[in-house]
N, C-alpha and C positions, 0 to 999 in steps of 0.2 A: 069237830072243827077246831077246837079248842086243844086240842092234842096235834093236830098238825101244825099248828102256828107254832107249839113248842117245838118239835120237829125241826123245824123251817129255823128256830133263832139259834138250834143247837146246833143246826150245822152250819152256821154262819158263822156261831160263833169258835165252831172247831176251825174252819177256813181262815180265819183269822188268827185264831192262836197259832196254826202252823207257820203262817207268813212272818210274825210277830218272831218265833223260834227260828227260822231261817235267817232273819236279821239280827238276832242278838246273839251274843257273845256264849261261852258255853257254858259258862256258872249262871247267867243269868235265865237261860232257854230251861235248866234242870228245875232251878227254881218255879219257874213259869208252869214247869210241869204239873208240880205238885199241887200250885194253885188252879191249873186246869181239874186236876183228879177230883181237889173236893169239888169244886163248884160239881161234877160232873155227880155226885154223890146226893149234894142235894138236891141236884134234878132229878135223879132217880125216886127219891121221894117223893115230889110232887105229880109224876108222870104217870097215866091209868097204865099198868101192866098187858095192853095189849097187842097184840102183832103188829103193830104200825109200827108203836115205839120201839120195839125189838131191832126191827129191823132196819129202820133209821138208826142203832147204834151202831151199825156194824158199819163201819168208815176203811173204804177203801184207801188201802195203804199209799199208792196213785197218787190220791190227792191231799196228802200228806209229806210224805219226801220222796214221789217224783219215784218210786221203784217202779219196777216190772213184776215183781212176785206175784202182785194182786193181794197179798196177805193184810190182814186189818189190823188193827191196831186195840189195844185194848188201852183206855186210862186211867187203868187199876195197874197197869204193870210196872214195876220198880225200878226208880232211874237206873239200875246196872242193866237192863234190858233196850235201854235206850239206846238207839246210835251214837257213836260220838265223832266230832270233826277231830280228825287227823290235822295238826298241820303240815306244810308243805317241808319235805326231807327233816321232818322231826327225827325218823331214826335212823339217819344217818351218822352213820359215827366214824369221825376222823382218829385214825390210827397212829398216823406221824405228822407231825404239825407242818416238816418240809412240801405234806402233799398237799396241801391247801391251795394249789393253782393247778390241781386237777378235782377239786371239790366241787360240787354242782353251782350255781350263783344262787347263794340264798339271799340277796338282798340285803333287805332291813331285819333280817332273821334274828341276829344276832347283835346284841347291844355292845357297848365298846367294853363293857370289863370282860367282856365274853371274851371279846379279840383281845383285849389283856392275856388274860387267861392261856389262850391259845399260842402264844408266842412261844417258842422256845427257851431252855438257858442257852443251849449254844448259838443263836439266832441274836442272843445279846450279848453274848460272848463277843462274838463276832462283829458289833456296832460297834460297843467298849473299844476292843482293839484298834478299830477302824477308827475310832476318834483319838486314843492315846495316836498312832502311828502318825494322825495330821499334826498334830499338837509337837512330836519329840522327833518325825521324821526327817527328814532332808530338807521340805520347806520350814520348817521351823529351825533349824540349824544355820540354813543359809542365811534366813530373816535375822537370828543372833550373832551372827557373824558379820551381816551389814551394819545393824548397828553397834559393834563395837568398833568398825573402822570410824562410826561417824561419830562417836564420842571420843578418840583418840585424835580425828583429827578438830573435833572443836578445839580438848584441850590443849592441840599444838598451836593449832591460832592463838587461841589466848594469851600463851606464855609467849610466843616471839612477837605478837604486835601491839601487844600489852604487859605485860610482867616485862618480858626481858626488851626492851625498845631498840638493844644497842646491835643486836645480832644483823641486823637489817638494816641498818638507820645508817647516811653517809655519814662519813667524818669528817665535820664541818668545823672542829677545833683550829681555828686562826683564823676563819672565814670572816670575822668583827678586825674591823679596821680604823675602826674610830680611836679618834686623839681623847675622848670625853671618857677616862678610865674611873670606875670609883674604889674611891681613897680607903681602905679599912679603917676600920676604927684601932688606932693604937698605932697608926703609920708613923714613919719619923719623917716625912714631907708633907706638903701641902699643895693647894693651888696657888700659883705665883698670884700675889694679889696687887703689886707695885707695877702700877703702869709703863713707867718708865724700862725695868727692864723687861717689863714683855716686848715693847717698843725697839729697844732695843736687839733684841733677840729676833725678833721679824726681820728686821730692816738688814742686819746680816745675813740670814738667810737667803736674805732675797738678794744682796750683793754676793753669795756665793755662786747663785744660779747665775745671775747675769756675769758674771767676770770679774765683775767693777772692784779694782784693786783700789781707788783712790777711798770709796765707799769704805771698805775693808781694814784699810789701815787709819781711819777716821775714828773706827769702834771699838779699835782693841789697844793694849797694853803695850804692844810691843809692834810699831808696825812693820819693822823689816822684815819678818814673818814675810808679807807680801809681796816681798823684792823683784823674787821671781814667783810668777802666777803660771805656770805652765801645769802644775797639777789640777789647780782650781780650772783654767782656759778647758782642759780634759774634760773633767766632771761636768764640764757646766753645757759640754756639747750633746751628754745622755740627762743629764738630771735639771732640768729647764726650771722646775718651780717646785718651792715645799709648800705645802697649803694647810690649813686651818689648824695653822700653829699653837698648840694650846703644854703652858709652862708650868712646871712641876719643881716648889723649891725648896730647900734643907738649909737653914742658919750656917753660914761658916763658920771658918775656925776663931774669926776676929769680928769683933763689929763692924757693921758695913760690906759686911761680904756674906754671900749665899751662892750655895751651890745648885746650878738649874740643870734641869732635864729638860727637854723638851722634846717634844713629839708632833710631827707632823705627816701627812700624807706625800709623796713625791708624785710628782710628773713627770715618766722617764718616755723618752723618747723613744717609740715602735712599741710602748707597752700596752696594753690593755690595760692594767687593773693600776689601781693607786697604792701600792704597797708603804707599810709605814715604815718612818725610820725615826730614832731616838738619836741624840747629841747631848753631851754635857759639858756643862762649861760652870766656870768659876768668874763670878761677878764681884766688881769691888768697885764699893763708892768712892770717889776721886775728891780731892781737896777742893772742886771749886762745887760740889755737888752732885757732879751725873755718874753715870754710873757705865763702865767701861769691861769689856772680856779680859780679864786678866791671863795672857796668853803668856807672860812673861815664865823664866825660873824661880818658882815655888820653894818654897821653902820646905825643909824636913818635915818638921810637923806638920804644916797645910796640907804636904802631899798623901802621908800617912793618914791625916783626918778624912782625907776625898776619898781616898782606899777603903776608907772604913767602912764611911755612909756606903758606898758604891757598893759595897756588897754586903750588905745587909738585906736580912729576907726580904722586904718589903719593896727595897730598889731593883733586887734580882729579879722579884715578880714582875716589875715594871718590863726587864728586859727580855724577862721569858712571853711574856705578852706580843710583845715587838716579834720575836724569834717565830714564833707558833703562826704567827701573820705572815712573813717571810716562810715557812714549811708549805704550808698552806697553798700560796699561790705559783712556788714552783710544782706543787704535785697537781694543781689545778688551772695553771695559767702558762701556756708554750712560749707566751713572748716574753714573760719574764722569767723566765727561764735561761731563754737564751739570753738575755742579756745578762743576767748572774755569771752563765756561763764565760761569757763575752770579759765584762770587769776582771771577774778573778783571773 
């Protein structure tokens, strides 16, 4: 009884190592073996040598790995007698790396240095190239060619509406019409600071625009000057009013006399714009006090001293000022234009 029981756990326990080697990997199943053999050794030892035992060793190969042969198995025989698992297209061997998409699908077969490995050089040759030709090709040329139009044309902007302002810019030189000029420093005039002849100087003006001969020969030096008014009666039909008369004066040649500018805006009749005009005259304080146009014949010298000042840089600028004002609004005003045209 005692001998079939061992019997009975031997083959249990062979049924189990074989299930045990069907699940485990193939280094570990070789191993397993060898620890099946001894154990099986020392059971031989313990077991009565009679025909039960015998014949209980002889283990149908069946139920073991499932053959047909019927052949038994011995657990003395040497792992190179053992079966081994193939794996699945282990010896398949790829000849040219291009045929790899008529190679069988091995799956997970093959690890990725594997697939390293298997790549071609011309296979990378041909990526390399493929990448130089995106980089240097045709879209890469057109891409450096767009941007150099768009950096030629920043630096154009820049330079014409910035660096160089004038290429573009109207020419608004005389567009300033104001009588309020400033004086440089170093100028040989000033601003008329004597009330009386600013006073003076207004109130002529404003008897030139209206007619007023009585007014006229009231102011000046010399009044038969206004005998006959038929030039001033002219003038006075286009040129209606000088406005914000502002006086610019130089010491004459004698005490009590100054030479004035004066500069005012005009109001010409059918004009648009208020164009300026400059006048000078030669002031002299009179014996009871006031102060009068000296219209009269001048003396050599006086007249020679007024020539002087008169063109001297600082009065010519005064006049070129005037002038650039007058340019100005015939290149940018039709009605006085025509009336320029009209006078002259």
């Amino acid at each position: 009884m005692k001998g079939k029981n061992k019997n009975r756990i031997k083959e249990n326990n062979i049924d189990m190592t074989q299930r045990k080697m069907n699940a485990m990997p193939e280094d570990a199943e070789n191993n397993f073996d060898e620890d099946a053999a001894d154990m099986d050794d020392t059971d031989k030892d313990d077991v009565e040598p009679d025909d039960t035992d015998v014949d209980a060793a002889h283990i149908d190969a069946a139920d073991i790995d499932g053959g047909d042969d019927g052949s038994s198995i011995d657990p003395d025989e040497s792992d190179d007698d053992m079966p081994k698992k193939v794996r699945l297209y282990e010896d398949y061997v790829i000849d040219d790396p291009e045929d790899m998409d008529e190679a069988p699908d091995t799956g997970d077969m093959f690890d990725d240095e594997d697939d390293d490995d298997l790549e071609s050089a011309a296979s990378r040759g041909r990526r390399s190239g493929l990448r130089r030709y995106n980089m240097y090709g045709p879209a890469g040329k057109t891409l450096a060619l767009l941007w150099t139009i768009f950096v030629v044309l920043v630096c154009g902007y820049i330079y014409i509406f910035h660096i160089n302002t004038t290429i573009f810019a109207d020419d608004i030189t005389g567009r300033d019409n104001s009588v309020n000029i400033e004086i440089p420093a170093g100028a040989n005039y000033s601003l008329c600071t004597i009330d009386e002849i600013n006073q003076l100087i207004s109130n002529y003006l404003l008897a030139r625009a209206n007619a007023d001969q009585t007014t006229l020969k009231r102011l000046v030096t010399n009044p038969s000057e206004f005998d006959d008014m038929k030039s001033v009666e002219i003038a006075a039909q286009y040129i209606t009013a000088y406005n914000r008369t502002k006086c610019y004066m130089v010491p004459g040649k004698n005490a009590g006399e100054y030479i004035i500018y004066a500069l005012s805006n005009l109001t010409i009749k059918d004009v648009d714009s208020e164009p300026l005009d400059i006048r000078s005259f030669y002031v002299a304080k009179q014996t009871d006090g006031s102060y009068k146009i000296d219209n009269s014949q001048l003396s050599g010298d006086v007249n020679e001293y007024i020539q002087n000042v008169t063109a001297s840089k600082y009065i010519q600028d005064m006049y070129q000022y005037v002038k650039e004002n007058t340019d100005y609004l015939l290149k940018n005003d039709d009605t006085f234009k025509k009336f320029q045209n009209m006078y002259n």
